[in-house]
N, C-alpha and C positions, 0 to 999 in steps of 0.2 A: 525226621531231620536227615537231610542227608549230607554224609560225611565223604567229601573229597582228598587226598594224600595232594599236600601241598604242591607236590612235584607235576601233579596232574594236572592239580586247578594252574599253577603256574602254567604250565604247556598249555592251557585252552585259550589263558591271559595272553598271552605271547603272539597265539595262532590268530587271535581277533583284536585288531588295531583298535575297534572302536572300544570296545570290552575293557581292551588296555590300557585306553584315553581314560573310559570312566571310573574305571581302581585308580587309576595315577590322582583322577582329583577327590576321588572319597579319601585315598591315602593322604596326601595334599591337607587337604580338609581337615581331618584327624589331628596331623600332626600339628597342625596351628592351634587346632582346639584345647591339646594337651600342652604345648607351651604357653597358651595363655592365662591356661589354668594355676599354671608351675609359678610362672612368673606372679600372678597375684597372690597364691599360696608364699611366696619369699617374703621377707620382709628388704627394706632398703640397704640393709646392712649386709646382707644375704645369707641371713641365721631364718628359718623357717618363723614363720610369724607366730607359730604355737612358743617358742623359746623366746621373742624379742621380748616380750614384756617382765 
């Protein structure tokens, strides 16, 4: 496995537009995935669905 220092992998992101574009839509990506998980984990009230019952 290899282990990049964020500050690097950022500087290579940076350096390559196209690179940059396609972290922007995995990150993108992610982030949707994670709020739409959030969101169905909530309940309507906005007490976690483990608590509403």
């Amino acid at each position: 496995m290899l282990v990049v220092p964020a500050t690097a992998l950022d500087q290579i992101v940076r350096s390559t537009p196209a690179l940059a574009r396609d972290m922007g839509d995995v990150i993108d990506r992610r982030r949707a995935e994670v709020s739409a998980a959030v969101t169905a984990h909530v309940a309507p009230t906005g007490a976690p669905s483990s608590l509403a019952s």
